[in-house]
N, C-alpha and C positions, 0 to 999 in steps of 0.2 A: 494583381499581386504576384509578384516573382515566386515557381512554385519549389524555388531552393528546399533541400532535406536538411530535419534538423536530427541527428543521431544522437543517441542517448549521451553518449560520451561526450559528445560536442555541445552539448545545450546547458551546462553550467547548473543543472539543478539534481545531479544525483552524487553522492559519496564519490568516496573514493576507493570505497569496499566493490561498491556497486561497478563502477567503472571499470576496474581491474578484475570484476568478475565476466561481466561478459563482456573482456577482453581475453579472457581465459588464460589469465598470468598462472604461470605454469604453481607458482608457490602455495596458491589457494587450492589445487586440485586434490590433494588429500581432504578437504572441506565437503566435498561433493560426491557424488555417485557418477552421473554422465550430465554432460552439457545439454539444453535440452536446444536439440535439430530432430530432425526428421529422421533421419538414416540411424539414430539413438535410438527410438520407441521400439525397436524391434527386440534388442538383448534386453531393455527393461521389461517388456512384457515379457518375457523370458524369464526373467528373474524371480519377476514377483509371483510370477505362476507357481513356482518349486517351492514359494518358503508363504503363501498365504494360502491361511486355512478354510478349503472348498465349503466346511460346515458354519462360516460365518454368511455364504451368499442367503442360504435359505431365509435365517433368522436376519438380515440385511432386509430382503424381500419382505417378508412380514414384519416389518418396525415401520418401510417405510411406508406402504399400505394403510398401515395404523396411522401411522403419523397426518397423512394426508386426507386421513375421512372428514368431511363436511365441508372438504374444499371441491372445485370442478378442477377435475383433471384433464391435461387435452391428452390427447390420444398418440402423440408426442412422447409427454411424458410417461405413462403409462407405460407404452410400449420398451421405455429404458430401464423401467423401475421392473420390468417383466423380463428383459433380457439380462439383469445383473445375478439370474441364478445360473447362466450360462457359464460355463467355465472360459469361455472367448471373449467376455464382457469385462470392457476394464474404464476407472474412472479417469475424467481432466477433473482438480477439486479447486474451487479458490473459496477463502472464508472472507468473512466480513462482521464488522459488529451490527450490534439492529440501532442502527442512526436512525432517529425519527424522520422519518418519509426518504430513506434511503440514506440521507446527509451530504456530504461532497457527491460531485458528479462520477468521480472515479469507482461508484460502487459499478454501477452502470458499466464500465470500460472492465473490470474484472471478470462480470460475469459475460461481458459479449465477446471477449478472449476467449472465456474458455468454450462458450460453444462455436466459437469459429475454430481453434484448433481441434476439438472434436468431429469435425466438419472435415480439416483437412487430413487429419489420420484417418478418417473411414475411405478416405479417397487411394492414400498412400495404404494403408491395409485393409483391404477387402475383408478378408477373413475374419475381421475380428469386431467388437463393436466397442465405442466409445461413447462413455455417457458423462455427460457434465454435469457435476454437482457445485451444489451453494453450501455449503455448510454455515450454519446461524451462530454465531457465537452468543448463545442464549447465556450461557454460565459466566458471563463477564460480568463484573459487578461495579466498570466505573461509568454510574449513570451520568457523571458530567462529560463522559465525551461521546452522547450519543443523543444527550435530550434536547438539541437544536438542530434547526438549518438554516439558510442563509440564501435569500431571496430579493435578488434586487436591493442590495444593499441593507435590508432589512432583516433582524435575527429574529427566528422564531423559535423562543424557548420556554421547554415545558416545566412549570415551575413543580418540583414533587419533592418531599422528602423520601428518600428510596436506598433502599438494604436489598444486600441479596442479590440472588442472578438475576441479570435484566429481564431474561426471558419471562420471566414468574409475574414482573409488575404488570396488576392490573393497568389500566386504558384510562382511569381517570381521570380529568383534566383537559383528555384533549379535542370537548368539544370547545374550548376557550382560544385552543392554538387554531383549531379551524377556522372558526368565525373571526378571528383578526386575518387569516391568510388569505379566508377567501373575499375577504372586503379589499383587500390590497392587489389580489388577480383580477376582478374585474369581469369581465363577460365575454363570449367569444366561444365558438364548439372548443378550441383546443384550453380555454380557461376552466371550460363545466366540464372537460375530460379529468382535469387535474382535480377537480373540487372531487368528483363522484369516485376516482381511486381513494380520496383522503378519508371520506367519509365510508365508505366501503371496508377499509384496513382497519383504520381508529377507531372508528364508532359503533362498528356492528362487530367489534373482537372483542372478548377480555382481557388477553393480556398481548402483552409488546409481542410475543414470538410470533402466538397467531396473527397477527396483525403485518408483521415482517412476511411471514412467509405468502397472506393472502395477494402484499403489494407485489411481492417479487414472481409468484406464479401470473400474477396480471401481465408483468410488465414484458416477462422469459418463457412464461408455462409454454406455449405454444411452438416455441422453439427447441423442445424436449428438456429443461431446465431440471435439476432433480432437488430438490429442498430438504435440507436433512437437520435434524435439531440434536447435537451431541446429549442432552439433558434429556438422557432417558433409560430405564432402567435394562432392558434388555441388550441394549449396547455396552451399558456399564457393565455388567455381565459377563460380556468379552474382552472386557478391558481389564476384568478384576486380579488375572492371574498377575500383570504388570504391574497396578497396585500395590497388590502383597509383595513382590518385591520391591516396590520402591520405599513400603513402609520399613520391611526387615533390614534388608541390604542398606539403602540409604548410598546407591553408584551414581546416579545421577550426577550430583553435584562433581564429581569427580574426571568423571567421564567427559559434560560439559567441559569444561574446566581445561583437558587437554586440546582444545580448537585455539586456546589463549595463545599460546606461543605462535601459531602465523599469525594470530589476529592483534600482533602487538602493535604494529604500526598502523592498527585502526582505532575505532571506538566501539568499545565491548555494546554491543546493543541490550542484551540482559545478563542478569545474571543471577546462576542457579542457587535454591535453598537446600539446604540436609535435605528436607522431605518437600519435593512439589507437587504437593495437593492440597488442597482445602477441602475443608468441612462445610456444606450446603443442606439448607434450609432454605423454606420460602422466602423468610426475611434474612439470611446469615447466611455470606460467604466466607470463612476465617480460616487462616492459614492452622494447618496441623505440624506440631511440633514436637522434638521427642527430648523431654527432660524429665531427670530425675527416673527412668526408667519407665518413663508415662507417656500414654498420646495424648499430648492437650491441646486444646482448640484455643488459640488462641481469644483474647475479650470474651469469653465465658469460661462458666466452672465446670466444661465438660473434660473428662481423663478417662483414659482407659489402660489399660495393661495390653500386651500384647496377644493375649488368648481373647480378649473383650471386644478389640476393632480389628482382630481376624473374622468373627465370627459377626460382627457388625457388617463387615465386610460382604459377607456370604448373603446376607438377610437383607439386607438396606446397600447396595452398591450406590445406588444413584443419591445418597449420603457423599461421596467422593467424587473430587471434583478435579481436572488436574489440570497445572497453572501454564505458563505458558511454554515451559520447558519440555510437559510431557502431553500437553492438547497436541502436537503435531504427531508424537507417538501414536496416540488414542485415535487420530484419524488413519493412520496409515494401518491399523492393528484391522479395524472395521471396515475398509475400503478396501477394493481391488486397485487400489489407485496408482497410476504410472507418473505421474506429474502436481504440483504445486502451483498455481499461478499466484501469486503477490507483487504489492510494492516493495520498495528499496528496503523498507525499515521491516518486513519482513522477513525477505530472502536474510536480510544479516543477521537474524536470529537463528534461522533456521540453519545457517552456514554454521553455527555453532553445535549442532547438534548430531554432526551423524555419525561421533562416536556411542552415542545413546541409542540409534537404527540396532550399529553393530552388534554392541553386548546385549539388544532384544535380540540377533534373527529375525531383523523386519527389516526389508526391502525400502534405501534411502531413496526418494522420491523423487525425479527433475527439479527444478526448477524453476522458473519462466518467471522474468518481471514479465509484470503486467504491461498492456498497451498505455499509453498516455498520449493523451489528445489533447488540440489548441482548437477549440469551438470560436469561429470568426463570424456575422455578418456580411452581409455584401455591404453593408455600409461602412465597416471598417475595413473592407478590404480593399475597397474605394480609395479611402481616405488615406492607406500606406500607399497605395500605388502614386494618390497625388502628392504627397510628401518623399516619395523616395526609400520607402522605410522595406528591407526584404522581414522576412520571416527571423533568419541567423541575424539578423539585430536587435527583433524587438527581443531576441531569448537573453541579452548581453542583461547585465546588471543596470540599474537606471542609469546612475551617476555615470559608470564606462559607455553607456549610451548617447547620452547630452555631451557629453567628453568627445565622442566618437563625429558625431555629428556636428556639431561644433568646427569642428577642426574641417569635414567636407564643406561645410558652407562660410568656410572664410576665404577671404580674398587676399589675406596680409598675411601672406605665411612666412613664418620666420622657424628655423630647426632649432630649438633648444637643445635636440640629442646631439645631433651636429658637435655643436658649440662645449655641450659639458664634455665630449668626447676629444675635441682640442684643449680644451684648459687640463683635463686627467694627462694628456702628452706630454704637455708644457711644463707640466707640475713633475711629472714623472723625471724632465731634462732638468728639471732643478732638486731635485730630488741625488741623484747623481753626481753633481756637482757638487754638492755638498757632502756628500759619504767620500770624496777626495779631497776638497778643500776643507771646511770646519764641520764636522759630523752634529755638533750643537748646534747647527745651523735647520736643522733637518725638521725642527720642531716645528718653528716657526715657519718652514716651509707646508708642515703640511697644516697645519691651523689656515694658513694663507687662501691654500687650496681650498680648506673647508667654507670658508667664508665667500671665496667666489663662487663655489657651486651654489653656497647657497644663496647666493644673488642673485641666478640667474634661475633659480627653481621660486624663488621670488616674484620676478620678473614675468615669467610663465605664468603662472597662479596668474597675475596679475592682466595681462595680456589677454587670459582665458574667458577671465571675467570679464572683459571687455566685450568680447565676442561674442560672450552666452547674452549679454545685453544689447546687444547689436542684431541678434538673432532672436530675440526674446521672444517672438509672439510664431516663429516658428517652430522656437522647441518646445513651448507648451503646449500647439500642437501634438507635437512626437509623442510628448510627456501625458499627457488625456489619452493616447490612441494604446499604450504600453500598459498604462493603468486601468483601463479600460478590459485589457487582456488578463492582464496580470494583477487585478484585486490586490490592495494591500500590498505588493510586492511580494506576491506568491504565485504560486501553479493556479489557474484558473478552477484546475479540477480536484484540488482539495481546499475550495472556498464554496463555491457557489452549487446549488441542488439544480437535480435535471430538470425543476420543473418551470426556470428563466429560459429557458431552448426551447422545450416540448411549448412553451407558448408562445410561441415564435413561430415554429417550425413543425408544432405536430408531429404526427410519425412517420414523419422525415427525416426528424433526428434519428430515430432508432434505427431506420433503414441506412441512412448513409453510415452510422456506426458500423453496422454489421458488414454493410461491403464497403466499406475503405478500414478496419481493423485486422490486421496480419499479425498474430502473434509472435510470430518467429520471426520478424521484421526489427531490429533494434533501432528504430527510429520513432521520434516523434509524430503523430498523426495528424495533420490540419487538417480541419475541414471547415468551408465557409459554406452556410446555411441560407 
């Protein structure tokens, strides 16, 4: 298989936000802090050292000790979780929601970014240490896009009525999703590896977090991984003074709100409330709202006055909960963090937001799309090499593919562009003619025109089709081998779960991820297994 590169820019499946960001259009750079390179991390840690509060590492240090008891810790991790009281210890963070058994492959390609560019800053700066964190989006409360995966064409979904942060939901149900998955994997060391992580996470936890965090210490611990669940009271703690402002003040919405003007010629990714926080319970996440001179929770008869969820505040923090405008706040407030890593639909949120860093005095974060990877077999990679098929093809769109292709494997070639670019001439000479001779004449001239292009854009069409049936059992070929890649006419890696590979390839997968993923690399990653 031709080992052509496929660049983010050049492979047709990211915005146009995205694109023009890390093309580093000059227009978007009020959006941001620094670009994130290497020769960067130096004034950012810089930065953040001057304006984050040294007496968050302690209390950091013990939540995440807490947080971690009755898990096995490697020695790995520990030793990061032990160096973040250091004032030279700083984080790479990428978040993710708790997708049942992980969910798309891309959770996987997030967190092996970040501890690979934690990898490559302890190289480029000695002096300092870098620890990579998972943060759990426990307080997310849309159970429908987290309670399946997709397995060999086959959806495995946890059927539950569910409220509340996800984190909180008991387990459930899902000896039911197991016993279907594991009758459909089959048998094999790397089938019983997959069965004994499921059963392990699902079945011996109570609830989704714990269950999250025991699969992803399995699958990262070892590579100093650091797991951290914002849903918790001594964090919220530190978060509370930002809170009480955003309750009183209510800048948020506003402050967002000024990113709009570059972001006009994109698509607003969200968009800010008066107050963004919710009100949580085990079963209730409800947006908090200020009317009538009241804080009311929304879908219930909870209010309070201003003196009542100040002091609620104080007593009960981990009561507030904050939505997607001020969770990147609440990470950066608690973190010595230098960097971000996410996908596309991320980063354009977060591009919205660091007029909100500002007016806190908190240190706006890098950036970094995440890695994205094209997982291939040697049997498909076989099978492009015997068809002809490079990499920067199969990325094109299907239809401009068969169109593409088509067109190399015909033998009658005739130029349609040619041809409409002579009749536009001709037209043009009579066009002329007519604005000196009868200028009435002009109408019908071009109606004329119209009618012959569209003869021959007819003709084409017509021609094409000929061709694609001429060729027909070659491009269904093509067309199997792209679909194959590309599920449904998607990215491979937010369809299918790691654990179609890991049966295949064992931890092979995990290794060749980790040495062929380059963060700072803005290209696509193939790898054929």
């Amino acid at each position: 298989m031709p080992s052509d590169c496929v660049s983010y820019q050049n492979s047709g499946w990211f915005s146009a936000l995205i694109t023009d960001y890390l093309n580093q259009k000059s227009e978007l750079q009020p959006l941001y802090n620094r670009f994130p390179n290497k020769e960067n991390f130096l004034p950012q840690i810089q930065e953040k050292s001057t304006n984050f509060n040294p007496n968050h590492r302690a209390i950091l240090h013990r939540v995440l000790n807490r947080q971690y008891q009755g898990f096995t810790v490697s020695l790995s991790t520990q030793n990061h979780i032990d160096a973040l009281q250091r004032n030279n210890t700083f984080t790479v963070t990428t978040g993710h929601q708790l997708n049942l058994f992980t969910g798309p492959l891309y959770f996987l390609y997030k967190i092996i970014s970040t501890i690979n560019l934690c990898k490559e800053l302890k190289k480029q700066y000695p002096d300092y240490n870098f620890v990579p964190v998972y943060w759990m989006a426990t307080e997310d409360h849309d159970f429908d896009e987290i309670c399946f995966f997709n397995f060999e064409n086959i959806k495995f979904k946890w059927n539950k009525n569910a409220s509340g942060p996800v984190g909180r939901l008991n387990t459930d149900g899902l000896k039911e999703i197991y016993e279907a998955f594991s009758t459909h994997l089959g048998i094999g060391k790397n089938a019983e590896q997959i069965k004994k992580w499921f059963i392990d996470a699902y079945l011996q936890h109570e609830n989704l977090a714990d269950a999250t965090r025991y699969l992803a210490n399995e699958l990262f611990g070892n590579d100093g991984l650091v797991i951290i669940d914002g849903d918790d009271t001594e964090l919220k703690q530190m978060f509370a003074p930002y809170i009480q402002r955003e309750l009183t003040e209510r800048q948020s919405k506003s402050w967002t709100e000024e990113s709009f003007t570059i972001l006009s010629d994109y698509n607003i990714q969200v968009n800010p409330r008066e107050i963004n926080l919710f009100y949580i319970e085990n079963n209730l996440r409800e947006r908090i709202v200020f009317e009538d001179n009241q804080y009311r929770v929304l879908n219930t008869s909870l209010a309070f006055s201003e003196e009542e969820i100040t002091q609620l505040l104080h007593d009960n923090p981990e009561k507030f909960s904050p939505n997607v405008i001020l969770r990147p706040l609440y990470q950066e407030v608690i973190l010595p963090n230098l960097c971000y890593i996410g996908g596309g639909g991320e980063l354009a949120y977060w591009l919205e937001l660091k007029a909100v860093f500002d007016n806190h005095n908190v240190t706006f974060p890098m950036l970094l799309l995440r890695n994205s990877v094209l997982l291939s077999t040697e049997k498909q990679s076989k099978k492009a090499d015997k068809l002809g098929i490079t990499w920067q093809d199969l990325f094109l769109k299907k239809e401009k593919l068969i169109t593409a292709k088509t067109s190399e494997l015909s033998t009658n070639t005739f130029d349609f562009e040619q041809q409409k670019q002579f009749l536009q001439k001709q037209f043009e000479s009579l066009r002329l003619i007519a604005q000196q001779t009868d200028k009435s004449f002009i109408g019908a001239v071009e109606a004329q025109e119209k009618k012959q292009i569209k003869g021959l854009q007819n003709l084409e069409k017509r021609m094409l089709k000929a061709e694609k049936k001429l060729h027909r059992e070659q491009l269904e070929r093509i067309s199997e081998l792209q679909e194959s890649l590309f599920p449904n006419g998607s990215l491979q890696e937010r369809q299918v779960n790691f654990a179609e590979f890991y049966k295949i390839a064992g931890n092979d997968l995990l290794s060749k991820l980790y040495e062929n993923l380059n963060p700072l690399d803005q290209k696509f990653t193939i790898i054929t297994l």
